[in-house]
C-alpha positions in Angstrom: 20.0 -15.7 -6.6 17.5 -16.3 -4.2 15.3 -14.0 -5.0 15.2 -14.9 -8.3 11.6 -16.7 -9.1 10.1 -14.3 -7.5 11.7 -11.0 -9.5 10.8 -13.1 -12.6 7.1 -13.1 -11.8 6.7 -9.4 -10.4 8.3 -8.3 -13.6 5.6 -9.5 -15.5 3.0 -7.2 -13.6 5.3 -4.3 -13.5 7.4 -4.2 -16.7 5.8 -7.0 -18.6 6.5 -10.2 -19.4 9.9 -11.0 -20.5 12.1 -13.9 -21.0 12.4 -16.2 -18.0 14.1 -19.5 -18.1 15.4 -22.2 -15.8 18.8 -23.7 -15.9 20.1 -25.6 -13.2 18.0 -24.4 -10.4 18.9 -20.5 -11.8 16.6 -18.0 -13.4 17.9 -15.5 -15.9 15.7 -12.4 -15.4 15.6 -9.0 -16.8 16.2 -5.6 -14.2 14.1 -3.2 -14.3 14.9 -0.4 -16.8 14.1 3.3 -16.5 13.4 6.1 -18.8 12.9 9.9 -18.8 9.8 12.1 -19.2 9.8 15.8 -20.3 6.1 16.9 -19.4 4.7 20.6 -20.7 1.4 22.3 -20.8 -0.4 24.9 -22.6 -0.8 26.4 -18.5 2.8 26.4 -16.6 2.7 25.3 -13.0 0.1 23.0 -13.1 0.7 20.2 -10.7 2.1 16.5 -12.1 0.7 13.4 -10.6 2.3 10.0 -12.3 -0.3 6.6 -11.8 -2.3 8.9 -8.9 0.5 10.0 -7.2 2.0 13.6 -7.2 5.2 14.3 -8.1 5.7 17.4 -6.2 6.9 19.0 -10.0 4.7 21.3 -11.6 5.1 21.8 -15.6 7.1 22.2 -17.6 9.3 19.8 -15.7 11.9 16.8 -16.9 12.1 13.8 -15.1 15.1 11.0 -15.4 14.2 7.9 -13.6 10.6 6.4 -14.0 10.2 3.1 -14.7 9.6 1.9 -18.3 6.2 0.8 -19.4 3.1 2.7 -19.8 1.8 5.5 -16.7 -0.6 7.6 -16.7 0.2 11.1 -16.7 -2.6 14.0 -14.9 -2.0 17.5 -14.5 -4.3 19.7 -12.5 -4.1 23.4 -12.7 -6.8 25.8 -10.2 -9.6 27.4 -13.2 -8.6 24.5 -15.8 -9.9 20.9 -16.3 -7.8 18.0 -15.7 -5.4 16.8 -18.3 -4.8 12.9 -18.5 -2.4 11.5 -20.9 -0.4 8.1 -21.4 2.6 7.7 -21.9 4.8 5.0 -22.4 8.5 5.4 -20.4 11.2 3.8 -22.9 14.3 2.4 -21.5 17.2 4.9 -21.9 15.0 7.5 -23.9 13.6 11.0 -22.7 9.3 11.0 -23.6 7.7 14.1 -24.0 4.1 15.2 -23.9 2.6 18.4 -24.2 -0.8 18.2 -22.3 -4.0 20.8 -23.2 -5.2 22.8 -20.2 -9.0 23.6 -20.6 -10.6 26.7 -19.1 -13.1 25.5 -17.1 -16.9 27.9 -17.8 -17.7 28.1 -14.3 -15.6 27.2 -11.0 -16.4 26.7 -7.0 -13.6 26.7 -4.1 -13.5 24.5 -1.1 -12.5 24.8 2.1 -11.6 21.9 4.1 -11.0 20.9 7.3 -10.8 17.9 9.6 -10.1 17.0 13.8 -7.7 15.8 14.2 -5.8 18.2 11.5 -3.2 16.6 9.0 -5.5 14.4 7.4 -4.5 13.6 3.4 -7.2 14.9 1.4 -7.9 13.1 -2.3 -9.7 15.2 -4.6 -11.2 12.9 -7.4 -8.2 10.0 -6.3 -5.7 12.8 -6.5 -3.4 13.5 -2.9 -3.9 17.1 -3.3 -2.8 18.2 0.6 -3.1 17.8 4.3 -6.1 19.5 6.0 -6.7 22.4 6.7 -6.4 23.1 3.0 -8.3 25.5 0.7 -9.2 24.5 -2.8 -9.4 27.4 -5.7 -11.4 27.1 -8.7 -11.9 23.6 -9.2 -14.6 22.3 -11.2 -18.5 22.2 -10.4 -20.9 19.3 -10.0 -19.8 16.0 -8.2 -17.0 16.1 -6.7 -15.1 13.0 -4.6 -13.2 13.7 -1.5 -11.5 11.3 0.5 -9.9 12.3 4.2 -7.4 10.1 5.2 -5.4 9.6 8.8 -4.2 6.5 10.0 -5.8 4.7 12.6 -8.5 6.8 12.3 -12.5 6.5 9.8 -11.7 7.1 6.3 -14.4 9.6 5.2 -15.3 8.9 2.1 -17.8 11.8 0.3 -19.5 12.5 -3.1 -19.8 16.4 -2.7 -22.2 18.3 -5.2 -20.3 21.9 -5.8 -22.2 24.8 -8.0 -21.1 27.5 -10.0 -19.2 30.2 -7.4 -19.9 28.2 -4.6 -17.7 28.6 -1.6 -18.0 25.6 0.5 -16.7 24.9 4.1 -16.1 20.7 4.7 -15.8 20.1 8.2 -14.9 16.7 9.7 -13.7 14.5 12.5 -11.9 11.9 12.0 -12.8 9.1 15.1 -10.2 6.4 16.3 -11.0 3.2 14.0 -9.7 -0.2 14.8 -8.3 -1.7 11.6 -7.3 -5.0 11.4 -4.3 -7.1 10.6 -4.9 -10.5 8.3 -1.8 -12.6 8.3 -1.4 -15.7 6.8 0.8 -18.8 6.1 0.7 -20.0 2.3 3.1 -22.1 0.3 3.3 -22.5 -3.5 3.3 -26.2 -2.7 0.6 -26.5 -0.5 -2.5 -28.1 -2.4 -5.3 -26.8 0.1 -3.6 -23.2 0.4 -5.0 -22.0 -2.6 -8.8 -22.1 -1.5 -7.7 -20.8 1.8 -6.4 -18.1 -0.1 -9.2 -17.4 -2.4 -11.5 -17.2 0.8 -9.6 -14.7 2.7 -9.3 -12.5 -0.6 -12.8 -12.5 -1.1 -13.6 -11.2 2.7 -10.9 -8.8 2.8 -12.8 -7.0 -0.4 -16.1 -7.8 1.2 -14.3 -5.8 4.5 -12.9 -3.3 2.7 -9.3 -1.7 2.4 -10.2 0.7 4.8 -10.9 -1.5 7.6 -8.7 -4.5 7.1 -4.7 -5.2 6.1 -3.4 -8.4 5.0 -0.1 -9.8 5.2 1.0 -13.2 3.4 3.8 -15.3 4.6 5.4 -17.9 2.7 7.3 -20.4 5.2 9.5 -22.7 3.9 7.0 -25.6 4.4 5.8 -27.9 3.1 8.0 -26.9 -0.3 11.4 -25.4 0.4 11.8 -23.9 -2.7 8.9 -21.8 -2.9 10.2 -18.6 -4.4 8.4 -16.6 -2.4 10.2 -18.3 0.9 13.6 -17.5 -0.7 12.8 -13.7 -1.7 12.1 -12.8 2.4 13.7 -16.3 4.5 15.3 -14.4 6.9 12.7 -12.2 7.6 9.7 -14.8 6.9 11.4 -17.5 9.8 11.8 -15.3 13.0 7.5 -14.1 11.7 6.8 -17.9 11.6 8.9 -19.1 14.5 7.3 -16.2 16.5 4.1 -18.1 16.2 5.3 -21.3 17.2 5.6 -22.8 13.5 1.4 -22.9 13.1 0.6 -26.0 10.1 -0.5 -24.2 7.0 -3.2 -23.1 5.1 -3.5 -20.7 8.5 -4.7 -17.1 9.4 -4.5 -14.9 12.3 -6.4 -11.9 12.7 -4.7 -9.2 14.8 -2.2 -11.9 16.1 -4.9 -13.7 18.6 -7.6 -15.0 16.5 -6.3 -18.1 14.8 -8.4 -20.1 12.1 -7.3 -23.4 9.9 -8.9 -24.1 6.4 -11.6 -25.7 8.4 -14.8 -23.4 9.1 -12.2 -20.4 7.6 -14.8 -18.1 6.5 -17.2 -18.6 9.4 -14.1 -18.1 11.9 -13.0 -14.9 10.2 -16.3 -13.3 10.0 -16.4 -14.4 13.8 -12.9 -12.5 14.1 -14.1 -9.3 12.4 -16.7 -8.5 14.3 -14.9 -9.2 17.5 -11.7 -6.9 16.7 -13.7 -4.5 15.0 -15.7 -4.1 18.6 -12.3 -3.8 20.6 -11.6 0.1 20.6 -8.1 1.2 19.5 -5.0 1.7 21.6 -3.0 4.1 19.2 -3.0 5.5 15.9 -0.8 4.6 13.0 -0.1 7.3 10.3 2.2 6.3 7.7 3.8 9.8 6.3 6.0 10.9 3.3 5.1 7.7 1.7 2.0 7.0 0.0 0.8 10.7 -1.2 3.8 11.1 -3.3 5.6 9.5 -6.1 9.2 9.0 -5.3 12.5 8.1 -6.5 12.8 4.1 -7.5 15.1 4.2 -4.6 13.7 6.3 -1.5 11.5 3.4 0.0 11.7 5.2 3.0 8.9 7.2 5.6 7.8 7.7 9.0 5.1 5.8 11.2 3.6 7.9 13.0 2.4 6.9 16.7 0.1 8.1 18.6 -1.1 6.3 22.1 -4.8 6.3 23.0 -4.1 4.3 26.3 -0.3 4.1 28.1 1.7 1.2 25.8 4.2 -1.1 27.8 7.1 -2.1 26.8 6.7 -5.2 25.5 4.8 -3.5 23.1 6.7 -3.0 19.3 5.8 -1.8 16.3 6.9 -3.5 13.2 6.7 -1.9 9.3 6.7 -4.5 6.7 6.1 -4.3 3.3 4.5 -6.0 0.8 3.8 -6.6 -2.9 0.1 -5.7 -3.7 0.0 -8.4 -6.4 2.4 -10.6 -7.9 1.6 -13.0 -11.3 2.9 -16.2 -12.8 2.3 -17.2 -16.5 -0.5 -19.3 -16.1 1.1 -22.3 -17.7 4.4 -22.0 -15.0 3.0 -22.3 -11.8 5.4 -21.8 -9.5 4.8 -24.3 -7.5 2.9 -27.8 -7.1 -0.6 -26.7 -5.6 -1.0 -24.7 -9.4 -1.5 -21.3 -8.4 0.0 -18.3 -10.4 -1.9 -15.3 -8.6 -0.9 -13.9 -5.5 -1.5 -11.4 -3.6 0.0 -9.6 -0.3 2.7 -11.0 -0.7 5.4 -10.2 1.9 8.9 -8.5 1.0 10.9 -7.5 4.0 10.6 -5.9 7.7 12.4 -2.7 8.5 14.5 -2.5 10.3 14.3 -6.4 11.2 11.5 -8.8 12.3 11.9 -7.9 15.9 10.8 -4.4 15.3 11.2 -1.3 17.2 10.1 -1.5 21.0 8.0 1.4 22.8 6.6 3.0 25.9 4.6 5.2 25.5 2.1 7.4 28.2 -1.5 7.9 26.8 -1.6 10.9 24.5 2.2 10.4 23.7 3.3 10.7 20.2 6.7 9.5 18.2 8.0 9.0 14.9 9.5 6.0 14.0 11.9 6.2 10.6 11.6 3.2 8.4 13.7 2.3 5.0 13.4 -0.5 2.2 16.6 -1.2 0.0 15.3 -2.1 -3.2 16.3 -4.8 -5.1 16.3 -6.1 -8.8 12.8 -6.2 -9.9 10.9 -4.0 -7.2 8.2 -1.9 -8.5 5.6 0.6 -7.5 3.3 -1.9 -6.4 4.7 -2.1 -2.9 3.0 -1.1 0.2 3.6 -0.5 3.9 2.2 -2.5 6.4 3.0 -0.8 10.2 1.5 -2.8 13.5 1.5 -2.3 17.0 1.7 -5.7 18.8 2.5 -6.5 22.4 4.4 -9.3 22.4 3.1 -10.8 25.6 0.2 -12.1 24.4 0.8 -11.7 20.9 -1.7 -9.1 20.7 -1.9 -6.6 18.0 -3.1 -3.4 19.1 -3.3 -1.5 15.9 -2.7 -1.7 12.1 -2.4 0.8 9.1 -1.2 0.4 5.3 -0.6 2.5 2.6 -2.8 1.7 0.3 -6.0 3.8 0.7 -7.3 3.6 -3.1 -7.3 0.9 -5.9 
C-alpha cells in the first residue's frame, strides 16, 4: 500500500475527487475506471485526436478503454473545419457523439519541411505528422505551426495562409541545449515550499522548451511523505547518487547546485551558463507524446544522436513524471502545508542506473523504455530522458515530452 497517498491525490486531478480516508496508517482509494466512446461524423475518415492527441482512428470509429471523466474530442478532415466536442467517458458505458463537419469557403495547402527531417509538426496544437509532410486544404488566415525534434530549437510560427495559397515552410532545426532542473522536496519540509514556488516560477519564466524539471521526494526529513513511498526504490539510489544533498536543493544539469539561499539568483546564474555550453547529443523521445495510447502502453523509444564521441561512463536515464499532482486543500499531506505539486517523480526505466553508452560522433541508437502502470496513473505523465556522464556528474543533454500545455 505504499503508494497509496499518492494515488489518492492524483485521482483527484485525473478522475476527480473521490472518497479518501485514513485508517490505521491505510488509504482506501478508488482505481481508475474506464469507459467506451463510439465517435461518427457527418464526413467519414476524418482524423480523431482525444485531449490534443491523435488516436491514429479516423471516424466512425469505437473505442473501449478511455479513462472516465470528461475529454475533449477534435476531428479534422482536409476541405472541412474542425469539429470539437466534449464528452464525458462513463465508467462501464459506451458514449457516442456524432460531430458536424463544416465545408470550409475557401482552402490553402502547405508544404512543410525541416533539416534535420522527422521533426513532429502541430498544426493549431494538433500532432498532425513528421516532416516532410504536405497539408491539403486546411483553412485560411492564421495558422500555428509548431516543429518539434528533441535536442534540437522548437520553432514556433504564426503563419498567415490565403485563399488557394500553396505555401512551401522550410526550416532547420539547430542543436539546443535544454536543461535538466532536479530537485529535493519533502511534504515535511517547512522551507521546501518557497523553494518550490521559486523554481516553478523560473521554469515558466524559461520556458518548456528550454528547460525540464524533475522533483525528488527523499525520505527526509518526514519518512512518510507519500510521495517518498510511491517511487523509494527508485528516489534512494537518485539521492544517494548525490551524496544525500540537505533539502530544499536544486541541481541544474547535475553540476550546478543551489540551497534555498540566493535560489533564484543561483539559478538564473545556472541558466545562462548551461544554456551557453553547446550540446553533446540529441534526445528525441518517439512513439510517445504525438499519440494517445492504450492506458497500458507506457512505452517508447529515446532516440540518440551523438554531436561529439560519448564515453562510457556516459548513460542515459528515462524517468517519468507526473505533470501535476493536487491535495484537498484542507489535507495537506504533509507538515510544511502544501497541497500542490508539480514534477513530481514516478519511476526510472529500466532502473535508476540507466542504460550505459559509447557512442562515436555522428552515431545514432535507440534505446526502448517501458512504464508498468499502476492503480491511479493517468495521462498526465511525462517522460524525462538525460544524458549524464557519471564521472563528473555531468548532464550532457535533456528532453521531455511535453512540448505544449
Amino acid at each position: 500500500m505504499k503508494n497509496a497517498f499518492l494515488l489518492c491525490g492524483l485521482l483527484i486531478v485525473l478522475f476527480g475527487w473521490q472518497s479518501c480516508t485514513t485508517k490505521e496508517g491505510t488509504v482506501a482509494f478508488a482505481n481508475p475506471t474506464f469507459g467506451g466512446l463510439d465517435v461518427v461524423s457527418t464526413v467519414d475518415s476524418a482524423r480523431i485526436f482525444i485531449d490534443g492527441r491523435d488516436s491514429g482512428l479516423k471516424t466512425p470509429a469505437l473505442f473501449t478503454d478511455i479513462p472516465s471523466g470528461m475529454r475533449k474530442i477534435e476531428v479534422l478532415a482536409p476541405g472541412f473545419s474542425l469539429a470539437i466536442e466534449d464528452v464525458e467517458i462513463i465508467e462501464g458505458e459506451v458514449s457516442r457523439i456524432e460531430l458536424d463537419l463544416t465545408a470550409l469557403p475557401e482552402t490553402a495547402s502547405m508544404e512543410i519541411e525541416s533539416d534535420p527531417s522527422g521533426a513532429l509538426v502541430l498544426f493549431n496544437d494538433l500532432p498532425v505528422g513528421f516532416t516532410p509532410l504536405t497539408l491539403e486544404d486546411v483553412s485560411t488566415g492564421e495558422q500555428d505551426i509548431t516543429l518539434y525534434n528533441g535536442g534540437r530549437q522548437v520553432v514556433r510560427e504564426t503563419i498567415q495562409l490565403s485563399a488557394g495559397q500553396q505555401l512551401m515552410v522550410q526550416r532547420t532545426l539547430q542543436p539546443f541545449r535544454h536543461v535538466l532542473v532536479e530537485h529535493l522536496s519533502n511534504t515535511n519540509c517547512i522551507p521546501c515550499p518557497e523553494a518550490d514556488d521559486i523554481i516553478e516560477a523560473l521554469l515558466e519564466e524559461v520556458g518548456i522548451d528550454s528547460a525540464t524539471s524533475i522533483a525528488y521526494h527523499p525520505n527526509y526529513p518526514g519518512e512518510n511523505d507519500p510521495f517518498f513511498l510511491a517511487s523509494a526504490d527508485d528516489v534512494l539510489p537518485r539521492i544517494e547518487y548525490y551524496a544525500e544533498p540537505p533539502i530544499p536543493f536544486v541541481l541544474l544539469d547535475g553540476i550546478k547546485p543551489s540551497t534555498l539561499f540566493n535560489l533564484e539568483e543561483n539559478m538564473r546564474n545556472g541558466f545562462a551558463e548551461r544554456f551557453a555550453e553547446p550540446p553533446a547529443a540529441t534526445l528525441e523521445i518517439l512513439d510517445f507524446n504525438d499519440s494517445f495510447a492504450a492506458f497500458s502502453e507506457l512505452r517508447g523509444r529515446i532516440r540518440v544522436t551523438a554531436l561529439e564521441s560519448l564515453g562510457s561512463d556516459v548513460f542515459l536515464r528515462v524517468g517519468l513524471i507526473q505533470r501535476f499532482v493536487a491535495f484537498p486543500p484542507n489535507e495537506p499531506p504533509g507538515t510544511n502545508g502544501d497541497t500542490q505539486f508539480k514534477d513530481v517523480f514516478r519511476a526510472f526505466s529500466p532502473s535508476a542506473e540507466g542504460t550505459s553508452l559509447s557512442l562515436g560522433a555522428g552515431e545514432t541508437i535507440d534505446v526502448e523504455f517501458d512504464f508498468t502502470p499502476g492503480a491511479g496513473w493517468g495521462e498526465d505523465l511525462h517522460v524525462v530522458a538525460f544524458l549524464q556522464r557519471d564521472s563528473d556528474r555531468e548532464i550532457l543533454q535533456s528532453v521531455w515530452s511535453l512540448i505544449q500545455e
